[in-house]
Structure formats: C-alpha cells, structure tokens
C-alpha positions as protocol buffer text, in pm:
chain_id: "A"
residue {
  index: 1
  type: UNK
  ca { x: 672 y: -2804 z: -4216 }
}
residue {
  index: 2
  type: UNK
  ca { x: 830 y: -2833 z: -3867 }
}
residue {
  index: 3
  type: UNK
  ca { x: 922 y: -2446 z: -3856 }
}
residue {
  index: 4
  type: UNK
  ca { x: 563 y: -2338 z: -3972 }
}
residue {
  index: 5
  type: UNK
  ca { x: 424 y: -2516 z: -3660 }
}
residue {
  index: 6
  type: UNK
  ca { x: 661 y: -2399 z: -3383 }
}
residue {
  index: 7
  type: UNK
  ca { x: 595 y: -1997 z: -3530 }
}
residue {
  index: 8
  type: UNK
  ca { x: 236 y: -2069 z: -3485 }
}
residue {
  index: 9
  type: UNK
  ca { x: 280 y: -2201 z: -3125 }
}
residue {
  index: 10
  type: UNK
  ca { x: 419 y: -1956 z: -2996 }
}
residue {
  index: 11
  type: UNK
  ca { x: 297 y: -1909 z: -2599 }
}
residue {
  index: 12
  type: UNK
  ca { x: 222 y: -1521 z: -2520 }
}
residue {
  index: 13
  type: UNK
  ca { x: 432 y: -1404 z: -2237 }
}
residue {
  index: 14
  type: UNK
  ca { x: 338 y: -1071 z: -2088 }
}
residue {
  index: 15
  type: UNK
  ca { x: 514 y: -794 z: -2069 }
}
residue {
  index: 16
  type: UNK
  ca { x: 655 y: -680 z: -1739 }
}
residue {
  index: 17
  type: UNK
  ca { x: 402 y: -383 z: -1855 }
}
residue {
  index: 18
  type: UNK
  ca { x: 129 y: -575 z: -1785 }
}
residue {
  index: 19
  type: UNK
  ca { x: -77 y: -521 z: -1483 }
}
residue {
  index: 20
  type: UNK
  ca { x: -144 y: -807 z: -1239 }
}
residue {
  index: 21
  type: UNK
  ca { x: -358 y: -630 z: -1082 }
}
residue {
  index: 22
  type: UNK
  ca { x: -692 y: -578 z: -1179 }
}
residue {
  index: 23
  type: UNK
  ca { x: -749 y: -236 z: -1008 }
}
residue {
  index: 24
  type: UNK
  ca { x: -486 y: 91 z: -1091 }
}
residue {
  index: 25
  type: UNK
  ca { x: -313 y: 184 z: -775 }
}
residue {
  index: 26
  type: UNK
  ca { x: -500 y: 552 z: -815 }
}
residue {
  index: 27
  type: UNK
  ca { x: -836 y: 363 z: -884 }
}
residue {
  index: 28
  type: UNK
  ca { x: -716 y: 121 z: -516 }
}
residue {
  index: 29
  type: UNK
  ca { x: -638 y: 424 z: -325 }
}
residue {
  index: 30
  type: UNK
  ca { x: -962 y: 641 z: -412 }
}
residue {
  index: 31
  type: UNK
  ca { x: -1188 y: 360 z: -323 }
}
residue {
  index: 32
  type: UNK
  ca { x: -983 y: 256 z: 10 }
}
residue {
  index: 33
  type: UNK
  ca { x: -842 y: 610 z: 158 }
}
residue {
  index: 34
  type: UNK
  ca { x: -937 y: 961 z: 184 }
}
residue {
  index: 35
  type: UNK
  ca { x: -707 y: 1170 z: 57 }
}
residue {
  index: 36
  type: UNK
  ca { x: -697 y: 1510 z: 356 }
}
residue {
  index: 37
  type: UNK
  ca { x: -438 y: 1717 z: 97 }
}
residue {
  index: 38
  type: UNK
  ca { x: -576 y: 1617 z: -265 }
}
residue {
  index: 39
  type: UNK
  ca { x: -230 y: 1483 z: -313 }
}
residue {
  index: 40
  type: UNK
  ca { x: -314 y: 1167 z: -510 }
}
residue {
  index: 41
  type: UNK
  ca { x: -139 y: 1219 z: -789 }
}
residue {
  index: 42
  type: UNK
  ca { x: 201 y: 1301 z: -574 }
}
residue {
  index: 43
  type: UNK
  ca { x: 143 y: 985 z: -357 }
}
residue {
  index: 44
  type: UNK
  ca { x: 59 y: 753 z: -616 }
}
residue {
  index: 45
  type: UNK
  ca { x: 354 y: 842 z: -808 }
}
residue {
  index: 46
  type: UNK
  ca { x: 579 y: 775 z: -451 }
}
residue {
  index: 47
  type: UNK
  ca { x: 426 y: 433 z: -415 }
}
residue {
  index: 48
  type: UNK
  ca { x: 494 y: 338 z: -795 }
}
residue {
  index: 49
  type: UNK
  ca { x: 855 y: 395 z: -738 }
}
residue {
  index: 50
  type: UNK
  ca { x: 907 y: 129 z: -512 }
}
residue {
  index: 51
  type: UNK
  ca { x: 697 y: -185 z: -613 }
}
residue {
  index: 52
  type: UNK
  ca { x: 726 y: -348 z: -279 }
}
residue {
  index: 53
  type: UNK
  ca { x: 542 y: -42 z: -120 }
}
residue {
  index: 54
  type: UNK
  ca { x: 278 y: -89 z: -343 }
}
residue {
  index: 55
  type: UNK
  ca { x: 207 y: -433 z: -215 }
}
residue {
  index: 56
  type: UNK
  ca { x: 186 y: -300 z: 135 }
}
residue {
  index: 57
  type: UNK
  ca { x: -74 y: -30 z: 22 }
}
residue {
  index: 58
  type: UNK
  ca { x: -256 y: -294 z: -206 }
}
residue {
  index: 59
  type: UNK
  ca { x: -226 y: -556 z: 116 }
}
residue {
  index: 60
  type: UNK
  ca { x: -279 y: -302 z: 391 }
}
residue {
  index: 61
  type: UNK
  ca { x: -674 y: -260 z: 439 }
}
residue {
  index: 62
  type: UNK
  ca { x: -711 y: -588 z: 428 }
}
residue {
  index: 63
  type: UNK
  ca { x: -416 y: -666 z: 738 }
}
residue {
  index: 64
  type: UNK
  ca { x: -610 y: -395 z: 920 }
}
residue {
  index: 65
  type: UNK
  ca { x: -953 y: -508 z: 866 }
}
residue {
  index: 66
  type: UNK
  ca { x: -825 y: -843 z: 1009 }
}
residue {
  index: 67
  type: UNK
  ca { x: -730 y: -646 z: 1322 }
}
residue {
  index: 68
  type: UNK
  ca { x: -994 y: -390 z: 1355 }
}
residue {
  index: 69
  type: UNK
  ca { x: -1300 y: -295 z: 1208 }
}
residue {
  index: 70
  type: UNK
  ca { x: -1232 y: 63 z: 1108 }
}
residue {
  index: 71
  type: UNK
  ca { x: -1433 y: 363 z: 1009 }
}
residue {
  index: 72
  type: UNK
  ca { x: -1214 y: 488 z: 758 }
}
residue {
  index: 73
  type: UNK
  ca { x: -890 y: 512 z: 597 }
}
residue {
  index: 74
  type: UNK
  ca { x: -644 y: 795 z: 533 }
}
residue {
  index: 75
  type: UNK
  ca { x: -336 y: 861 z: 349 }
}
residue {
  index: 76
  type: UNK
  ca { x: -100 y: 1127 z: 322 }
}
residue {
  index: 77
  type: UNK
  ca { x: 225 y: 1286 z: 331 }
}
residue {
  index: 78
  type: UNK
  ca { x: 423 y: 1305 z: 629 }
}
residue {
  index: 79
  type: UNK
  ca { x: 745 y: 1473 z: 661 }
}
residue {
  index: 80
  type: UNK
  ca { x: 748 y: 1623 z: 1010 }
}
residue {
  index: 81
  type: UNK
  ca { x: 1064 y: 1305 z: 1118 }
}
residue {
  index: 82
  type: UNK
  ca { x: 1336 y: 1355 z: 936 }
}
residue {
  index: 83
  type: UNK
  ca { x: 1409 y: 1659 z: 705 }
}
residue {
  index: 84
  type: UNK
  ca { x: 1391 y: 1583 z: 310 }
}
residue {
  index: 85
  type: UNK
  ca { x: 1242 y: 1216 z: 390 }
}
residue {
  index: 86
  type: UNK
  ca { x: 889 y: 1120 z: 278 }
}
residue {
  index: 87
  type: UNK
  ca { x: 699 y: 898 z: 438 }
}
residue {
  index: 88
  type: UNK
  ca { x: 294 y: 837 z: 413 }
}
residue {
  index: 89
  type: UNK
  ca { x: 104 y: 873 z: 694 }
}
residue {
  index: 90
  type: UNK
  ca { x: -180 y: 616 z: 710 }
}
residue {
  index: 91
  type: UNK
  ca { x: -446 y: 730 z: 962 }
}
residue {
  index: 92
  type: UNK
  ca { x: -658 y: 442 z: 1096 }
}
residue {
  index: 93
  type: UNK
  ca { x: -993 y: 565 z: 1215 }
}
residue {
  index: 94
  type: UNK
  ca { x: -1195 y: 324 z: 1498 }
}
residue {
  index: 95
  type: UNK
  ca { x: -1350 y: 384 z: 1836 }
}
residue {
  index: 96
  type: UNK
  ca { x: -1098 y: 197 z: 1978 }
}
residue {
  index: 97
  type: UNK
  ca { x: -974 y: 383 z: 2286 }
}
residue {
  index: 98
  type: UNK
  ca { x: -623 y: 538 z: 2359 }
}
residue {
  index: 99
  type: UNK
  ca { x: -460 y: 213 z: 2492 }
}
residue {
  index: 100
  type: UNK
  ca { x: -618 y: -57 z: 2251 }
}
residue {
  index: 101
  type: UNK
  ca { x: -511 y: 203 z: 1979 }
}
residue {
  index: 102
  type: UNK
  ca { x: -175 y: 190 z: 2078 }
}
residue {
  index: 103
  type: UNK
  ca { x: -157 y: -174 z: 2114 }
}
residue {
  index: 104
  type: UNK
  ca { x: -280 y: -236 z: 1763 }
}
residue {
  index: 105
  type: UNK
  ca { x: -76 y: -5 z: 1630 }
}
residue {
  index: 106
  type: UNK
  ca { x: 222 y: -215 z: 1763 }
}
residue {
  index: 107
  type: UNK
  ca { x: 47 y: -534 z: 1638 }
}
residue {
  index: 108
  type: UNK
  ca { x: 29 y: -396 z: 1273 }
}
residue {
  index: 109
  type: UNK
  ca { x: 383 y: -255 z: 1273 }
}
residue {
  index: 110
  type: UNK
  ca { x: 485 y: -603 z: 1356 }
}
residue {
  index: 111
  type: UNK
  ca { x: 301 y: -720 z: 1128 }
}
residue {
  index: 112
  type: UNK
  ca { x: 419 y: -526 z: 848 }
}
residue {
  index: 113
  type: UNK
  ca { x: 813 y: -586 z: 879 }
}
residue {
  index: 114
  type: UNK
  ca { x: 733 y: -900 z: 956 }
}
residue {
  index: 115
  type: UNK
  ca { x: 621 y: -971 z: 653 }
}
residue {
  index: 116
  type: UNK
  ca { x: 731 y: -699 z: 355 }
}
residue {
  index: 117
  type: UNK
  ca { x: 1023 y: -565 z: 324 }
}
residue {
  index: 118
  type: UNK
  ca { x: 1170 y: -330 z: 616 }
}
residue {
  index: 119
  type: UNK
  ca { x: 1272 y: -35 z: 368 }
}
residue {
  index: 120
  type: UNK
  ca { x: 943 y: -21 z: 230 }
}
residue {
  index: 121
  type: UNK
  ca { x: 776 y: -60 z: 537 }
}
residue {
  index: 122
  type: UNK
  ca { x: 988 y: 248 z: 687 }
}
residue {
  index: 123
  type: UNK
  ca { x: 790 y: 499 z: 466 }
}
residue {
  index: 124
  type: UNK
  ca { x: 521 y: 417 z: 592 }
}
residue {
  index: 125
  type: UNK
  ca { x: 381 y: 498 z: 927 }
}
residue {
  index: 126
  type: UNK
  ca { x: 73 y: 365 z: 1104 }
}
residue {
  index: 127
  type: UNK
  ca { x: -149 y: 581 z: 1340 }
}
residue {
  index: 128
  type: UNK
  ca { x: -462 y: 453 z: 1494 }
}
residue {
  index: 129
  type: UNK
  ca { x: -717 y: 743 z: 1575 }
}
C-alpha cells in the first residue's frame, strides 16, 4: 500500500528543456531590436550557445532603459576587431549628444561586467548613437 502512494506522488521536475522564460529569444529580439542585416536567425543561434549571453540580451533593454530613454535598439554582427571573432554590435539610439553618449556608454560597460560574466560580456559591444 505504501509503494502505490509514493508512485502516485511523484513531484514533476522539469526538464533542463524547459523554458523559463516566457518569451523565445527570436520572439525577445524581434520585439526589442532591429535587425540592419536580416541576420536573426545567425544571431540568435550565437546567443543560444552561450546561456550567460542570453541573460545579458534578455537583461539588456531593461539596464539601458534605466540609463537612458532610447529611440531604438539594434543588433548585429560585428567583426571589424579581431579577425575570425564575433561579437554583436548593440547600437543604442538617443538624442543624447557626443559626450553624454560616451559617458553612458562607459556607465553601461561597467555595468555589464560588473554584473554578468566578463566572457560573455566581451562579445558584446555597446555603442550609443
């Protein structure tokens, strides 16, 4: 009698599978960036491959809109640095001016390996316009 319980009560754990999430990083990325290149399906499979850059791109309009109320968002590749290395290019559009632009791009750099991991946060690359 004892066995028949505990193989009914058995808790559901989900599978690593499972998203936490309720958005799809393509579905997060459509709604928050413009894509220049139409290379969504290219970045979104760089992202998935490290999961802690995926946080950043999930957390990142957010850390900017707490800096700067921006006009838009865009993403895309970048690989003008260093030859054979990726990194995404994340275009910050406001009507701040040159200066103030720099400045909070400093701020959110700081922010970012401050917080997430440096490796992920060194493909990515911050440019207020």
């Amino acid at each position: 009698m004892i066995q028949k319980f505990q193989i009914t009560e058995q808790i559901f754990v989900p599978s690593n599978e499972d998203k936490t999430n309720t958005i799809s990083l393509k579905d997060f990325i459509v709604e928050n960036f413009e894509i220049p290149n139409n290379d969504l399906e290219r970045i979104c499979n760089y992202i998935s491959k490290d999961g802690k850059l995926q946080r950043i791109i999930f957390d990142l309009p957010g850390l900017i809109q707490s800096q700067v109320q921006y006009e838009k968002l865009q993403i895309n590749f970048n690989d003008e640095l260093e030859d054979g290395y990726l990194h995404l290019e994340v275009g910050i559009f406001s009507p701040l001016d040159i200066q103030n632009s720099l400045k909070l791009e400093n701020r959110l750099e700081e922010q970012l390996y401050d917080s997430y991991d440096w490796d992920s946060c060194d493909k990515v690359i911050l440019n207020v316009e």
